[in-house]
N, C-alpha and C positions, 0 to 999 in steps of 0.2 A: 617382072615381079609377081609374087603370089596373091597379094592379098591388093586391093584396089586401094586401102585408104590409108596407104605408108604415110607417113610422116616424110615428105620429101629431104634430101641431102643428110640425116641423120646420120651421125659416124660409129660405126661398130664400136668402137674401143669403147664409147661413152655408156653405152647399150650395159656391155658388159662390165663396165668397171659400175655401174649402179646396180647390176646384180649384184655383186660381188658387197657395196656396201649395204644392201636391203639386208642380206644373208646373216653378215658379220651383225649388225645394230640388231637383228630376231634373237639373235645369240646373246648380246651383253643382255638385251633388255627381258632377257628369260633368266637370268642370274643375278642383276639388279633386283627382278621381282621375286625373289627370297628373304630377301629383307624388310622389303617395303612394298606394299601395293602401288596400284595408280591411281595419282593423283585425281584423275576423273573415271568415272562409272560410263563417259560414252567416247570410244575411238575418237580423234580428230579425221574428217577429210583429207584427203589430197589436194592441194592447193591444184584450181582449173585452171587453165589457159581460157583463152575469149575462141569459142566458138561459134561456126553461122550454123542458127534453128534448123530443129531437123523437121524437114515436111513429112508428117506423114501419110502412105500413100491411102486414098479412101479402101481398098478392097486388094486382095492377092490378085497379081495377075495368072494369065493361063499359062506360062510357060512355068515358073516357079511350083504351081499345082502339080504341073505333068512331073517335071525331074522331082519332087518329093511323092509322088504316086509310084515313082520307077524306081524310087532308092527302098519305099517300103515292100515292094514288088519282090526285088533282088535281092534285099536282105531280110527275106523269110515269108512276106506275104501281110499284108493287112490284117487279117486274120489273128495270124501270130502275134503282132505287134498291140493288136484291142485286148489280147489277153493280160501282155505285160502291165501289171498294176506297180511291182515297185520289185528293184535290183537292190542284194547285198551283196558289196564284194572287197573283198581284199587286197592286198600288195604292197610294193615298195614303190616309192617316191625318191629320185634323185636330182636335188636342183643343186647346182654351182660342186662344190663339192661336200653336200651336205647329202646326208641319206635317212631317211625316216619311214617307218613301215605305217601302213595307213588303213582303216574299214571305214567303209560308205555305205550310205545309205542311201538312195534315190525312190520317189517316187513319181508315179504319173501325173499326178496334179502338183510337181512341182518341188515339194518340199524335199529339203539335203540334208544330209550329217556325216561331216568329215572329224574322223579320231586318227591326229597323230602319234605317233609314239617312237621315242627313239635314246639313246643313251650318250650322254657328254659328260665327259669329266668326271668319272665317276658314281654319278647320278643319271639316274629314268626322268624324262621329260613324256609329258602328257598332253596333248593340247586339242579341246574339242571346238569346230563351227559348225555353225547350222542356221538352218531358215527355216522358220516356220512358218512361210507362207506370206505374211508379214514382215515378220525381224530379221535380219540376220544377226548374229550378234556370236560371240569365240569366249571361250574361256583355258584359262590353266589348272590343271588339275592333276599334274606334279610335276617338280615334288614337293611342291605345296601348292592347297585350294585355294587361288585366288578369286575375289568379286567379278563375273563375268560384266564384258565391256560391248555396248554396239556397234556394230558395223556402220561404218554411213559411207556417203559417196559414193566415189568410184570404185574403190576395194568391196564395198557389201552388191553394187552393180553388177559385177564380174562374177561375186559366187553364188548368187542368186539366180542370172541368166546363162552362166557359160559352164552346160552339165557336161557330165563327164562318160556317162550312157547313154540315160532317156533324153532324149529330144524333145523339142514343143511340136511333134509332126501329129499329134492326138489326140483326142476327148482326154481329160478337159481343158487343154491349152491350148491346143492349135486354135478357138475359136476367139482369143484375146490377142492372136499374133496375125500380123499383115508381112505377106512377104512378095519380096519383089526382084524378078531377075535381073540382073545388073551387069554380068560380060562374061566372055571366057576368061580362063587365066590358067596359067602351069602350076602345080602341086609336084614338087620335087622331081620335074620331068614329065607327069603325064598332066596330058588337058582335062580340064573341068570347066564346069558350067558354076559360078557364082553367084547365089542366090545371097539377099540380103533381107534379114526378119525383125521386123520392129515389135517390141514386146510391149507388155500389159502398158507398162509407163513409154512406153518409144524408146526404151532400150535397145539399142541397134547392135546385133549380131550378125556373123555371115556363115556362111554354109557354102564349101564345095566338093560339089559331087564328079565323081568319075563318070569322063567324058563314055569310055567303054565296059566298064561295069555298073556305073550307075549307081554305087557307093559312095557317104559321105567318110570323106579321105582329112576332111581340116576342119576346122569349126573354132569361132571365138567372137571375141571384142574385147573393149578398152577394158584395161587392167590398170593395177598400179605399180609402179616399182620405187622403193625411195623417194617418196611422196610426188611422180612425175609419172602423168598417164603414158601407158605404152600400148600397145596393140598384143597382145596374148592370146596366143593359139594355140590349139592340140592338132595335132597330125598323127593319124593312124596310121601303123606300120602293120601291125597284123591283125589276125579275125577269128574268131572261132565262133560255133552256132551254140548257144544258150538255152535248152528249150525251145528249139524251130528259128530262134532269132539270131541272127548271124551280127557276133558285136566286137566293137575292138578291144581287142586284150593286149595291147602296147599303144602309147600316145607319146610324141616328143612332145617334150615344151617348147614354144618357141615366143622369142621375144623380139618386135621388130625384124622379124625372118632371123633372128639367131637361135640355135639352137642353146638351150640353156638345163636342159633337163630330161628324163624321162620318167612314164609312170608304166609298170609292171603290172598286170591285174595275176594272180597267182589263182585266185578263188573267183566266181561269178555266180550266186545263186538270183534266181529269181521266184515272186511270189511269195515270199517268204512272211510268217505270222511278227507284225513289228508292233511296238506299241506306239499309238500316235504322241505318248509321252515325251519321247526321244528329245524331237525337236522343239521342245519348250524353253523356254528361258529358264536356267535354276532360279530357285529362291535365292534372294542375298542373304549374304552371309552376317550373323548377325557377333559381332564380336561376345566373346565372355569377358566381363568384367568381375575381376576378383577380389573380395572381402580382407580386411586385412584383420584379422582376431587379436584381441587384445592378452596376453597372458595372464594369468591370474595366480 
């Protein structure tokens, strides 16, 4: 197995037939809200299962230091990587068989903004999340402006701590992250060294790196699908160097080691003049109430 903390005896079919309905309910519930908004202003949770506390560990050990010294080493240099302050990039996104073109924003201390876009039934679908560091929170913005809603749980977990470029491997994050090496393991056939990073709140993510390039090849933690935690990862398939930083421009999704998706990067700028606006919450929307005039 690849990842260390499967969910023992899990059966594929289930895997993917809650894909399948996570997908389908995005869809109705993107075309229901043309009529009507939602009922509430904050996402519901993911209903949890009983889990045992996670210990965190007091400090990074030395072996986790070294393979993250060797993956900034081998993909481009330290140097290069203290430069990278924040990635915009673009592409397509294919989950289940749904396809959506998508721009991101990441930065070095953390913050994200994912803009979907994609066309059903006749109509343009719009759909923006983001973290500001604080919130996460998603809105609809067509083809109609709906009341943006918060993230909570496991799902605002997931897209807060599981980036899709920058890593926590840097000023300013790596010094809120403890990480700790944890075993080898196989990554679609090659070996890796598996490193596991507990975040600001003890968010547990994992990281593995190539046993002989010294590259990080997979990277995730707990997600949600169909309100039922799953295990969600990205696995690099290819690389290219971005301003001296050698980054991945293809990711599968994987659910439960199934694959269920991939993401395309087409564009990679970095550095880039952003406005720290981006990631804020909109103002709510305030409805117009309209006058009824009396004829005369």
């Amino acid at each position: 197995m690849e990842t260390l903390f499967f969910v023992k005896h899990r059966k594929q079919a289930f895997v993917m037939s809650m894909l399948m309905m996570h997908f389908l309910c995005s869809f109705a519930s993107s075309l229901d809200a043309q009529s009507s908004g939602p009922s509430q202003e904050t996402a519901q949770p993911a209903e949890e299962a009983e889990e045992p506390a996670i210990v965190r560990p007091k400090d990074s050990d030395s072996t986790s230091q070294k393979l993250i010294n060797n993956y900034l080493a081998s993909s481009g240099g330290r140097k290069a990587h203290k430069r990278l302050l924040n990635i915009e990039a673009s592409g397509t996104i294919v989950e289940g068989k749904t396809t959506r073109q998508f721009t991101l924003v990441e930065t070095r201390d953390g913050k994200r903004r994912l803009t979907y876009t994609w066309h059903h039934l006749g109509r343009d679908y719009k759909v923006v999340r983001a973290f500001d560091g604080l919130v996460a929170w998603e809105q609809q913005q067509l083809p109609k402006v709906l009341p943006h809603v918060i993230l909570n749980g496991q799902e605002a977990q997931h897209f807060k701590c599981q980036r899709w470029l920058i890593q926590p491997f840097g000023l300013p994050l790596s010094p809120k992250y403890v990480f700790q090496y944890q075993s080898t393991a196989r990554v679609n056939g090659r070996p890796t060294y598996l490193v596991v990073g507990y975040g600001p709140k003890n968010e547990r993510s994992w990281f593995y790196f190539d046993k002989e390039t010294s590259l990080l090849i997979r990277y995730g933690g707990l997600g949600v699908i169909g309100n039922v935690k799953e295990y969600m990862d990205y696995r690099a398939t290819h690389f290219e160097y971005v301003d001296g930083v050698l980054l991945p421009t293809e990711l599968s999704l994987l659910v439960e080691d199934s694959a269920f998706g991939k993401i395309t990067f087409e564009s990679i700028k970095t550095n880039q003049k952003i406005d720290s606006g981006i990631f804020n919450q909109p103002p709510d929307i305030v409805p117009l109430l309209r006058s009824k005039h009396t004829e005369r």
